[in-house]
MDAnalysis code that builds the backbone (N, CA, C; Angstrom):
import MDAnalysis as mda
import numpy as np

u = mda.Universe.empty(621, n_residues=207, atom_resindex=np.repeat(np.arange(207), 3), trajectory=True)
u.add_TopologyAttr("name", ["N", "CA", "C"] * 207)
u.add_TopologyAttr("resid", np.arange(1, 208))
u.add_TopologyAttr("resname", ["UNK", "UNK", "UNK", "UNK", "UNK", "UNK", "UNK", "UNK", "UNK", "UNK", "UNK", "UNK", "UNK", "UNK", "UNK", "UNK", "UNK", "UNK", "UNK", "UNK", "UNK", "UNK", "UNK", "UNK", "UNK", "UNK", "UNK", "UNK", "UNK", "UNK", "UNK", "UNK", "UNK", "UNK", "UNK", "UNK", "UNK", "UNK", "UNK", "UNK", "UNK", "UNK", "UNK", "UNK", "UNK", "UNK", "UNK", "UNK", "UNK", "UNK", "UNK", "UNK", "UNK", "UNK", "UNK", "UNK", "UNK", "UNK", "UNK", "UNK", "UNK", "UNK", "UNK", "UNK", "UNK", "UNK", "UNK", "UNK", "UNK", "UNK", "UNK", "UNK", "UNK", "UNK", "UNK", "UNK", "UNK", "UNK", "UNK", "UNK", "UNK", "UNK", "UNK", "UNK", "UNK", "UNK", "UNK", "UNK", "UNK", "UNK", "UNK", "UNK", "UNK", "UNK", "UNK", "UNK", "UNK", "UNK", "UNK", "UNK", "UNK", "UNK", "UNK", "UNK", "UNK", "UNK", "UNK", "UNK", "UNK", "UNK", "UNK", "UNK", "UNK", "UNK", "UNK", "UNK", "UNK", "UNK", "UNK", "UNK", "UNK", "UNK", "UNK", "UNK", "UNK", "UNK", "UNK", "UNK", "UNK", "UNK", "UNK", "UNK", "UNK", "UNK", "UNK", "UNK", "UNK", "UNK", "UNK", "UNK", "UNK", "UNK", "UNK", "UNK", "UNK", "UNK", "UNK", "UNK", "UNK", "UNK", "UNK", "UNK", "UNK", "UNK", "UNK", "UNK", "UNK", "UNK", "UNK", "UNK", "UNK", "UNK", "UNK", "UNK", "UNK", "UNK", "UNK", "UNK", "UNK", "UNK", "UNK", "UNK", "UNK", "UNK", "UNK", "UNK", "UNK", "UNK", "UNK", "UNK", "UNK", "UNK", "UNK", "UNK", "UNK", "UNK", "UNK", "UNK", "UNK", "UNK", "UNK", "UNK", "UNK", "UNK", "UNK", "UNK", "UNK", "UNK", "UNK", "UNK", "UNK", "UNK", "UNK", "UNK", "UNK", "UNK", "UNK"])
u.atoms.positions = np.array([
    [168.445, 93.421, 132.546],
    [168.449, 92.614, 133.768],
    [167.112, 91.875, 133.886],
    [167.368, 90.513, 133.960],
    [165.985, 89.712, 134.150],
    [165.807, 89.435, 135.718],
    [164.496, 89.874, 136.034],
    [163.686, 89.972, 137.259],
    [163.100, 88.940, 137.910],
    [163.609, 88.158, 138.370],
    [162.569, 86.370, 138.563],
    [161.751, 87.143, 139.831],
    [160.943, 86.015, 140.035],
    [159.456, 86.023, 141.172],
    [160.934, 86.168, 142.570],
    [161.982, 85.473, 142.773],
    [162.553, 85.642, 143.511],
    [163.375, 86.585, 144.190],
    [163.801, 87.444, 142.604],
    [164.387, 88.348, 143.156],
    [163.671, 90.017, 143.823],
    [162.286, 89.857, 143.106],
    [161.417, 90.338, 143.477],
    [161.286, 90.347, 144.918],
    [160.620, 89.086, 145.472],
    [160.362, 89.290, 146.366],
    [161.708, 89.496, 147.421],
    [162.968, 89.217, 147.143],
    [164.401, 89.583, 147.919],
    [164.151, 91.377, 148.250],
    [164.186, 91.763, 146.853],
    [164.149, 93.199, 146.993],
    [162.642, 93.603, 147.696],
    [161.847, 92.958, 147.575],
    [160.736, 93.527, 148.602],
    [161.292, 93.146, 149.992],
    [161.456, 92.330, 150.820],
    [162.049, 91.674, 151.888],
    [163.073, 92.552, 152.291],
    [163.882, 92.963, 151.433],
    [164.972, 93.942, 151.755],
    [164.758, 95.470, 152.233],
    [163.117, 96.003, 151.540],
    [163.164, 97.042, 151.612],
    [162.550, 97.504, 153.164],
    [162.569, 98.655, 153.970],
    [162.180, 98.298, 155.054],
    [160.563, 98.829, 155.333],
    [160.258, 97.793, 156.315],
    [158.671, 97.787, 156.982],
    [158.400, 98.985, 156.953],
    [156.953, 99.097, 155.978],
    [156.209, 100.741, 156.475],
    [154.763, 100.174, 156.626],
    [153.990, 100.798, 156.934],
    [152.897, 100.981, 157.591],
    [151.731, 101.660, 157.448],
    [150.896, 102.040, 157.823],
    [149.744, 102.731, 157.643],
    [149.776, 104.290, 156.383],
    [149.909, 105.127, 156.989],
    [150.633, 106.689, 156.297],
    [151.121, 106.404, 154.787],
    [152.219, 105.904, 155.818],
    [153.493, 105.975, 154.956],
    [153.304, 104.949, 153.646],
    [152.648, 103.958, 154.072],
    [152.637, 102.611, 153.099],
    [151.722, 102.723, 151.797],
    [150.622, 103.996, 152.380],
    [149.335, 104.394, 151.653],
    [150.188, 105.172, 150.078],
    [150.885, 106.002, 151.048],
    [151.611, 107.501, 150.350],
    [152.306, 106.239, 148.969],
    [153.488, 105.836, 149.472],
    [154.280, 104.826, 148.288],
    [153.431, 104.214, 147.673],
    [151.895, 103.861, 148.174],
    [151.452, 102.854, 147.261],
    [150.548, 103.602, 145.842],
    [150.153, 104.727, 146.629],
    [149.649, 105.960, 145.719],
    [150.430, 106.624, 144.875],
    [151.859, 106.755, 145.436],
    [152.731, 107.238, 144.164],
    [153.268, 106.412, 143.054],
    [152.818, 105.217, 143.731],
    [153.255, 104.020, 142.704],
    [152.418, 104.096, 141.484],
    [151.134, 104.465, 142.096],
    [149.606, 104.329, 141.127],
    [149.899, 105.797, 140.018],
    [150.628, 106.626, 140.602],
    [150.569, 107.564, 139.388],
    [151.698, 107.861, 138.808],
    [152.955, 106.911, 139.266],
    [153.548, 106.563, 138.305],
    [153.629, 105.568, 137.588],
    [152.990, 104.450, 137.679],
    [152.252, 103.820, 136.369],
    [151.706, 104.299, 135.598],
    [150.404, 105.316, 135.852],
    [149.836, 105.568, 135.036],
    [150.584, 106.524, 134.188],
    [151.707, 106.983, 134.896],
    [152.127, 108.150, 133.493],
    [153.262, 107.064, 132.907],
    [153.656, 105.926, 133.165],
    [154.386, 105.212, 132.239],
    [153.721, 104.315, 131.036],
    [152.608, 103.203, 131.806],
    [151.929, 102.039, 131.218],
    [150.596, 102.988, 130.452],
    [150.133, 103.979, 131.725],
    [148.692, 104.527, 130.994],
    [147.652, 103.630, 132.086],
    [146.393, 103.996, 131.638],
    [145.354, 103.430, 132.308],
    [145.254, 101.935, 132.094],
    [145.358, 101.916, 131.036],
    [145.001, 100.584, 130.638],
    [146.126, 99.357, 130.898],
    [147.364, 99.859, 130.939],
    [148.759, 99.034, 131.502],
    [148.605, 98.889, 132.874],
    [148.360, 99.513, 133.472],
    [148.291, 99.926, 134.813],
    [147.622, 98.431, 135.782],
    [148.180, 97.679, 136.223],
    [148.026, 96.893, 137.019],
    [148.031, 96.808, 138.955],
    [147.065, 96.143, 139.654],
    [147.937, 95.930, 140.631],
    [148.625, 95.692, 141.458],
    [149.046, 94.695, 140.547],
    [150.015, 93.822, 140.799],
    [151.445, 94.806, 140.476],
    [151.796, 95.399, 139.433],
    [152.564, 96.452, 139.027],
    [152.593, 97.612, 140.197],
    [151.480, 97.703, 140.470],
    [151.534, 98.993, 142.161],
    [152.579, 98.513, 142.726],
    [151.984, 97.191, 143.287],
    [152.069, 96.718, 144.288],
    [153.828, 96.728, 144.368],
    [154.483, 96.352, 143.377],
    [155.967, 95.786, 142.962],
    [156.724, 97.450, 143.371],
    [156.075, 98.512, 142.281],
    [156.334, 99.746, 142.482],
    [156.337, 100.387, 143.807],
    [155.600, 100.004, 144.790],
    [155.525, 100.273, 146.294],
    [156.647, 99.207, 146.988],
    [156.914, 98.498, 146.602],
    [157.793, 97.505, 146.935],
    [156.768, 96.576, 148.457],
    [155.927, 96.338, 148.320],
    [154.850, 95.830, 148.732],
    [154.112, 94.471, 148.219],
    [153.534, 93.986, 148.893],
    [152.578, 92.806, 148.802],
    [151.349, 93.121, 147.575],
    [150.787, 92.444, 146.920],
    [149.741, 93.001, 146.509],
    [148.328, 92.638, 146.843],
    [148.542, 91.709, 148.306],
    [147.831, 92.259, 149.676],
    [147.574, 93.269, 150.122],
    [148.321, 93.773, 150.204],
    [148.288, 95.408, 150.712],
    [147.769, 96.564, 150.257],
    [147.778, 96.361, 149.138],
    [147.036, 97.091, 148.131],
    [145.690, 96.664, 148.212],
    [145.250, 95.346, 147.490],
    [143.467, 94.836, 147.940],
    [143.021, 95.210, 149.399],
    [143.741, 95.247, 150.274],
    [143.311, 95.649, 151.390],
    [143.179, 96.937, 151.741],
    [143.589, 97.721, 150.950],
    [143.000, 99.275, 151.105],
    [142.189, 99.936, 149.670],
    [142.239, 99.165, 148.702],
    [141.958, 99.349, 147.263],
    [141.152, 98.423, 147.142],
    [140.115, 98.307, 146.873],
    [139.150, 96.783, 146.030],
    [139.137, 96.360, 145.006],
    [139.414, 97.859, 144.243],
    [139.640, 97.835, 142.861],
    [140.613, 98.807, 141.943],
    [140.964, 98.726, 140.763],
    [142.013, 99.325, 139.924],
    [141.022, 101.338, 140.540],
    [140.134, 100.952, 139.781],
    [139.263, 102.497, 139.953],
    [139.361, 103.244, 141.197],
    [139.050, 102.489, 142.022],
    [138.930, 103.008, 143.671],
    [140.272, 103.667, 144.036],
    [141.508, 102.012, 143.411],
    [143.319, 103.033, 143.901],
    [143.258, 104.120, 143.004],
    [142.917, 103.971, 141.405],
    [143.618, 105.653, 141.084],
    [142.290, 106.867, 141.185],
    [141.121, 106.410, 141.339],
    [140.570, 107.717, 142.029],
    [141.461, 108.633, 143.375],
    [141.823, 107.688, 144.436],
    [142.415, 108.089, 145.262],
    [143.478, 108.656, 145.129],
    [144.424, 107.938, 144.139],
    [146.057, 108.418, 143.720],
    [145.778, 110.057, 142.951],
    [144.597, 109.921, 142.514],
    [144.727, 111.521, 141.563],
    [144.103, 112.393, 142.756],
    [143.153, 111.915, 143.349],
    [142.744, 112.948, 144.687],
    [144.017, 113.521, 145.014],
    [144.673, 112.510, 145.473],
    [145.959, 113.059, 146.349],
    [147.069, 113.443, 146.029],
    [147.171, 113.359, 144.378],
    [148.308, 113.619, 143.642],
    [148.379, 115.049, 142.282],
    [146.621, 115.126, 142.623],
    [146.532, 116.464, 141.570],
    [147.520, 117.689, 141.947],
    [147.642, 118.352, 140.269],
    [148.761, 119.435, 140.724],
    [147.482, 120.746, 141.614],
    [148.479, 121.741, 142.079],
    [147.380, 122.565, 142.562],
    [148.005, 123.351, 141.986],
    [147.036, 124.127, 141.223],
    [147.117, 125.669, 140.611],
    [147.335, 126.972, 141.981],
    [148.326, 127.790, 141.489],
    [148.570, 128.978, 142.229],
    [147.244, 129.693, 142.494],
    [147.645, 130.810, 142.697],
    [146.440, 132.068, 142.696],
    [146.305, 132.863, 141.397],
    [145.860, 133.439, 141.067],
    [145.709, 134.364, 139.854],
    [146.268, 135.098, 139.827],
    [147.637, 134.985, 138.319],
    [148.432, 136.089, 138.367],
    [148.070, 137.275, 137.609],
    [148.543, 138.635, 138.438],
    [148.549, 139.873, 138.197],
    [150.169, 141.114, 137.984],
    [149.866, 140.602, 136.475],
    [151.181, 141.219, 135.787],
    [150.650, 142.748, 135.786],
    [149.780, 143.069, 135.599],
    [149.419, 144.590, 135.186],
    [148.317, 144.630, 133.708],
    [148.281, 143.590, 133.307],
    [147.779, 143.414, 131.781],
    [147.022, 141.810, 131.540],
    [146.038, 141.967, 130.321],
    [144.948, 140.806, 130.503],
    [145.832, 139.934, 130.135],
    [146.640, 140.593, 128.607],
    [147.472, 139.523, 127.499],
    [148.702, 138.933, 128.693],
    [149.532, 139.571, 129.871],
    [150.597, 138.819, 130.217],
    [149.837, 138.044, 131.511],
    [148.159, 138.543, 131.826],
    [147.822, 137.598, 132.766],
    [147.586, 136.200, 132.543],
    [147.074, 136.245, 130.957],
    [146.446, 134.841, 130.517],
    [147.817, 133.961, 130.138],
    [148.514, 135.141, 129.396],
    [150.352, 133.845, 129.256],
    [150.345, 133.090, 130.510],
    [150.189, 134.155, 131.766],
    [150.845, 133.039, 132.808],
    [150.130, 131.651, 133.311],
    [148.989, 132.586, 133.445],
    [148.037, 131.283, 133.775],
    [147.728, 130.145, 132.650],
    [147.811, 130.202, 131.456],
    [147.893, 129.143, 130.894],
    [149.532, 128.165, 130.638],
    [150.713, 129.013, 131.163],
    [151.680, 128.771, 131.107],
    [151.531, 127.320, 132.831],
    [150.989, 128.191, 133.575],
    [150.855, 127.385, 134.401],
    [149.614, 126.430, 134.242],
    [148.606, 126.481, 133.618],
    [148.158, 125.072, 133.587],
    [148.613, 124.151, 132.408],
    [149.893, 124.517, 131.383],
    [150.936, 124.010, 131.347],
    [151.262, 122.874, 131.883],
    [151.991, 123.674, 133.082],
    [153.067, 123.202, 133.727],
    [152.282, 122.013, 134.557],
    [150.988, 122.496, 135.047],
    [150.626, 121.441, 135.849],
    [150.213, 120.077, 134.739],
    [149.575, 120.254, 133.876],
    [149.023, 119.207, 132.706],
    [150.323, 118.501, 131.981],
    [151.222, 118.693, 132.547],
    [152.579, 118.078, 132.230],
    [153.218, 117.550, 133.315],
    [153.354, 117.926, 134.476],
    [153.662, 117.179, 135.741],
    [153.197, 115.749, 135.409],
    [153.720, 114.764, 136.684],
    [153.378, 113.453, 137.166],
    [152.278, 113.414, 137.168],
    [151.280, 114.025, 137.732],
    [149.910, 114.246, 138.019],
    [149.352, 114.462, 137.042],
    [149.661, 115.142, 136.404],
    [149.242, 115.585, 135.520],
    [148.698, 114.942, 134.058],
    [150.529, 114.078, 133.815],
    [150.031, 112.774, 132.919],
    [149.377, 111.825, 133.653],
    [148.959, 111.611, 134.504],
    [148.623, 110.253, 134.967],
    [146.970, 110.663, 134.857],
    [146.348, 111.837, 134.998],
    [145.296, 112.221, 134.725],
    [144.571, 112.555, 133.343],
    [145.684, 112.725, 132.224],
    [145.247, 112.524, 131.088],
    [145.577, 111.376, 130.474],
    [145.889, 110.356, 130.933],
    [146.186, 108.971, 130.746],
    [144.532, 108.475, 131.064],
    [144.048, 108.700, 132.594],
    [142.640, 108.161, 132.727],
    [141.541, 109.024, 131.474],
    [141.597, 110.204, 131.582],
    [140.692, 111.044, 130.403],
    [140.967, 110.146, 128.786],
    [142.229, 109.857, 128.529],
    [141.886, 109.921, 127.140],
    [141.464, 108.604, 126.693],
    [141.919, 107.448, 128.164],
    [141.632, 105.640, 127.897],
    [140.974, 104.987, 128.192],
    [140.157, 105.880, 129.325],
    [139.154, 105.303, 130.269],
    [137.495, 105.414, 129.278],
    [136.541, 104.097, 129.039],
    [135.476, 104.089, 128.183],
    [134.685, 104.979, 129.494],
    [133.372, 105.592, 128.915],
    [132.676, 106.319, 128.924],
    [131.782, 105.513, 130.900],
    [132.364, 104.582, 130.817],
    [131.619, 103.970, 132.039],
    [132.475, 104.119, 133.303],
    [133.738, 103.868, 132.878],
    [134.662, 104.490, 133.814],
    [135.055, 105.319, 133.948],
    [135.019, 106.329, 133.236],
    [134.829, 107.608, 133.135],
    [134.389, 108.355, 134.342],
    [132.971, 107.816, 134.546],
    [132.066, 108.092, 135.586],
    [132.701, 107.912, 136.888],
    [133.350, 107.205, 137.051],
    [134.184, 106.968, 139.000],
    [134.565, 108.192, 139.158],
    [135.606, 109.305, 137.904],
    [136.503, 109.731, 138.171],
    [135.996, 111.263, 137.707],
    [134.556, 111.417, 137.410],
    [134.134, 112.932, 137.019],
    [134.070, 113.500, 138.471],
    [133.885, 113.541, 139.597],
    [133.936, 114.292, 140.144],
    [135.708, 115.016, 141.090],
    [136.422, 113.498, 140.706],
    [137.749, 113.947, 141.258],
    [138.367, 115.266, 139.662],
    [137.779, 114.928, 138.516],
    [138.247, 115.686, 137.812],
    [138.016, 117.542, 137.709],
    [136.022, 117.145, 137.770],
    [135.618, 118.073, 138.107],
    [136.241, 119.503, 139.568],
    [135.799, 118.709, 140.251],
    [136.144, 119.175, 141.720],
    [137.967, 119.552, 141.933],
    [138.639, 118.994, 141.272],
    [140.331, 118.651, 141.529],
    [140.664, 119.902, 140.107],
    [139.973, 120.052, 138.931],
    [141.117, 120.353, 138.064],
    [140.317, 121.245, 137.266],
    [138.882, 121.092, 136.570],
    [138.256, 122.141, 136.158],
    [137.975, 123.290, 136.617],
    [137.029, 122.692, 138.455],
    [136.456, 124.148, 138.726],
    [137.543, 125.004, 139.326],
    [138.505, 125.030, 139.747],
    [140.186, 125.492, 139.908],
    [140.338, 126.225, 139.163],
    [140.690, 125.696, 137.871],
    [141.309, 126.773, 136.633],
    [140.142, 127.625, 136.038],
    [138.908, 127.141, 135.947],
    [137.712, 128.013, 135.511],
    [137.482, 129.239, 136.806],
    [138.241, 129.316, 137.506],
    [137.823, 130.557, 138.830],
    [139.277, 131.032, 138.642],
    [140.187, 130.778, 138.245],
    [141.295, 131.430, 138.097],
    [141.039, 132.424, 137.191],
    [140.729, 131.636, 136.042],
    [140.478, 132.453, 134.575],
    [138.763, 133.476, 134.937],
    [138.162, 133.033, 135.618],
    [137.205, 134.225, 135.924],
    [137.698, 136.011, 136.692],
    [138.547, 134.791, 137.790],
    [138.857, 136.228, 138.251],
    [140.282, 137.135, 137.276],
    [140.611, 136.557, 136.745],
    [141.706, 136.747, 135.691],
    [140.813, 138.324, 134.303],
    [139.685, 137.444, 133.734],
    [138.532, 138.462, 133.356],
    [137.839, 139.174, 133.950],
    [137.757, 138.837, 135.251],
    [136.877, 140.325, 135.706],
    [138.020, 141.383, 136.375],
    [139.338, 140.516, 136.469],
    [140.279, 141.964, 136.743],
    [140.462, 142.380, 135.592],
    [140.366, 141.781, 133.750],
    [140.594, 142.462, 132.831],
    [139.391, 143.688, 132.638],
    [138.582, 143.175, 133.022],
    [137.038, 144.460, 132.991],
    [137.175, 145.434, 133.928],
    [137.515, 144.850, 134.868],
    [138.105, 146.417, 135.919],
    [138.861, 147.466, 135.359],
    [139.676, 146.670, 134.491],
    [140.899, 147.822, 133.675],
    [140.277, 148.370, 132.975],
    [138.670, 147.447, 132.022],
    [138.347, 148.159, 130.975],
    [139.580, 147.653, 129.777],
    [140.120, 146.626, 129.776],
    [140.758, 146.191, 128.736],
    [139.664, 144.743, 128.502],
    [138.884, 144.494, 128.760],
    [137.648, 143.223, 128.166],
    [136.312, 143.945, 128.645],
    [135.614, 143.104, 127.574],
    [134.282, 143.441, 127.861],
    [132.950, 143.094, 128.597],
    [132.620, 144.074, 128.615],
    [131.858, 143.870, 130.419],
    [131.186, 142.584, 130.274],
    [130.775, 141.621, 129.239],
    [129.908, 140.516, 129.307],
    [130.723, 139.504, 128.894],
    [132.319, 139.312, 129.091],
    [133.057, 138.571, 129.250],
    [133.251, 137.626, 130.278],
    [132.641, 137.869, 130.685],
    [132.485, 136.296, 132.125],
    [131.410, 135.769, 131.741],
    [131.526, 134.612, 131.108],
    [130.470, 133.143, 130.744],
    [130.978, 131.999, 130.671],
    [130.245, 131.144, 130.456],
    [130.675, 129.925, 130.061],
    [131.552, 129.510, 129.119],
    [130.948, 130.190, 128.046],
    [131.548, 130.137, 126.566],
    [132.699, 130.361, 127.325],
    [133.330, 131.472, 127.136],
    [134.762, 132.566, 126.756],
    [135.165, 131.742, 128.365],
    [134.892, 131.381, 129.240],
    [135.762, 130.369, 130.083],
    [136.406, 129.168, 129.869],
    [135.480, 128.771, 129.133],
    [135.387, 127.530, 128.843],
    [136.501, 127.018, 127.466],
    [136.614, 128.262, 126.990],
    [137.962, 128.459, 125.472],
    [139.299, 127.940, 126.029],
    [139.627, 128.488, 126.919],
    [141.201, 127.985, 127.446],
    [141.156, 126.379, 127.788],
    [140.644, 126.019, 128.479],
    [140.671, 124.522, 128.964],
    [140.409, 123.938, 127.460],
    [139.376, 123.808, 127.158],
    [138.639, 123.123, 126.119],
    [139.925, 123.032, 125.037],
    [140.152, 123.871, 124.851],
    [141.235, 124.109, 123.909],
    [143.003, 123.656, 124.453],
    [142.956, 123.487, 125.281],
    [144.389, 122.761, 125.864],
    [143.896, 121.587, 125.629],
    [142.840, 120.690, 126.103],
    [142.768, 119.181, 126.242],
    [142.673, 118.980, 124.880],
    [141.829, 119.461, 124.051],
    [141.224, 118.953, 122.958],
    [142.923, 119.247, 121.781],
    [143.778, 120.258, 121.819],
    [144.772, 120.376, 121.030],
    [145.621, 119.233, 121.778],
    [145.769, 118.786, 122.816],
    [147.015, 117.816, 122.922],
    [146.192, 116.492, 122.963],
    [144.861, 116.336, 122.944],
    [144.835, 114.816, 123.030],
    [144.584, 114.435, 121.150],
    [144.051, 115.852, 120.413],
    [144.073, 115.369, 118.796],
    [145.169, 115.613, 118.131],
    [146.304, 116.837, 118.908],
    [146.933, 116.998, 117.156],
    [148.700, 117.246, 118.721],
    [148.349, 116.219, 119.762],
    [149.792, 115.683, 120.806],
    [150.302, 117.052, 120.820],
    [149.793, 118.191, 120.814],
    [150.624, 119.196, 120.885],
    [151.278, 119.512, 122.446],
    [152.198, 119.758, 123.025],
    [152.750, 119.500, 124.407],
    [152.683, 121.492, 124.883],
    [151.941, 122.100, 124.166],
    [151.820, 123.849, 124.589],
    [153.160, 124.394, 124.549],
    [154.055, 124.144, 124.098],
    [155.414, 125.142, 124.278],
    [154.593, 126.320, 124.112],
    [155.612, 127.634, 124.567],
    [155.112, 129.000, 124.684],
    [155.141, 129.819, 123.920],
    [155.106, 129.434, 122.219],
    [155.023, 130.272, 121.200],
    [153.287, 129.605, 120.967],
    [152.859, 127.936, 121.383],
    [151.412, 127.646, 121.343],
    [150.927, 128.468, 122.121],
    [151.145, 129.088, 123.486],
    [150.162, 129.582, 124.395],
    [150.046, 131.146, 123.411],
    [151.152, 131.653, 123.330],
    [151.248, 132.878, 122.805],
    [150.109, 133.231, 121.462],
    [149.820, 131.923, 120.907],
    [149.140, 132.571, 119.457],
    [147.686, 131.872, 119.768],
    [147.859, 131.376, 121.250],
    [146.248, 130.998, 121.323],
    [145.666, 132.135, 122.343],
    [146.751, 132.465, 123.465],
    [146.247, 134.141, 123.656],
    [145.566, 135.349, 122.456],
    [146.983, 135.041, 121.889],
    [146.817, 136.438, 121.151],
    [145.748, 136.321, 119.368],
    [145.631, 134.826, 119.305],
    [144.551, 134.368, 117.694],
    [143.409, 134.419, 118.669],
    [142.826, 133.994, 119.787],
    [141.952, 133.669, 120.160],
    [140.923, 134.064, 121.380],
    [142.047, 133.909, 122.539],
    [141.411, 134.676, 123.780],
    [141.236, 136.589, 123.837],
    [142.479, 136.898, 123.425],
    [142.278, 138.848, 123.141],
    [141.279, 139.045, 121.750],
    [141.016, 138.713, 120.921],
    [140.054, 139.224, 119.886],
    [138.570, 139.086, 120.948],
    [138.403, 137.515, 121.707],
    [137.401, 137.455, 122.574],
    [136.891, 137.987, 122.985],
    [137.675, 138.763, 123.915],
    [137.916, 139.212, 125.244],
    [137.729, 140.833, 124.872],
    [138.168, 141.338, 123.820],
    [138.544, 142.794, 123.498],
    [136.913, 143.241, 123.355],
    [136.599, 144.447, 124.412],
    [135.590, 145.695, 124.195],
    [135.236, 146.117, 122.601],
    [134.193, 145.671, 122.286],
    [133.541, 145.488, 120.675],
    [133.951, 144.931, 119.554],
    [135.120, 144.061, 120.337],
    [135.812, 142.785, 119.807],
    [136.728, 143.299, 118.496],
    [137.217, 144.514, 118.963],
    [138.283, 145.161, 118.278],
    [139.246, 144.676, 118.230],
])
């Protein structure tokens, strides 16, 4: 189906008047579903704007720039991680929780946030370190802490298992395996990066 400037704007005209809230919300979900279709770099917004079924007035008038709308769209669209699950055991605590940052690093949000990480140059980058930081690292790095210090309570990890390093293995190792070798984590990946990597870690004299 070919789309003229006219029929465009029919179907905008058609769709009905929203407003402040509401107009923000569509125009933000528009922004991160571009980005998980086009990517950062496709990502127009003028394309928002169409996707909101909106002016792309409306957009410059709350957005100045591409950076400013999807800083905001990932503020408001990051997944949120649960609480720290407690199966009884370190090995079925870490399945879950990496099962669930999974699930979230695969959501809408999710791609639309590794769309900005893997396309965005090193300058733009910078707008969006603290929505990343603040929104998606320090989250899962306090999950997985308290995740290890309930494994040391059991006495199934070892007492100098809370650092940087051995925190820092799970994340590091999700981004860096799917943005070099596209791996998408199915749950035989989480399983042999638990059990090759995080339990030898983690294990009391690394037995």
């Amino acid at each position: 189906m070919v789309t003229s400037r006219w029929t465009t704007a029919s179907a905008r005209a058609a769709a009905p008047r929203r407003r402040g809230a509401v107009l923000e919300r569509a125009i933000l979900d528009a922004a991160l579903e571009q980005l998980g279709t086009v990517g950062w770099k496709g990502l127009t917004m003028e394309g928002v704007a169409a996707g909101a079924q909106t002016g792309k007035a409306a957009v410059y008038r709350r957005w100045p720039s591409k950076e400013d709308l999807v800083a905001d769209a990932l503020q408001a669209g990051l997944p949120r991680l649960g609480g720290p699950p407690d199966l009884g055991g370190i090995r079925e605590d870490l399945l879950a929780l990496c099962r669930q940052a999974r699930d979230a690093m695969f959501s809408r949000p999710g791609t639309a946030l590794r769309s900005v990480i893997h396309e965005c140059d090193p300058t733009q980058a910078e707008r969006f370190h603290t929505v990343i930081v603040e929104g998606v690292v320090r989250p899962m790095l306090e999950l997985l802490r308290e995740t290890v210090e309930r494994g040391i309570e059991r006495g199934e990890v070892r007492a100098d298992a809370v650092n940087s390093y051995v925190l820092d293995a799970v994340p590091a190792m999700m981004m860096y395996r799917n943005k070099m070798c596209a791996s998408e984590w199915n749950d035989q990946e989480i399983e042999e990066m638990v059990d090759q990597l995080m339990l030898p870690l983690l294990r009391p004299g690394g037995a």
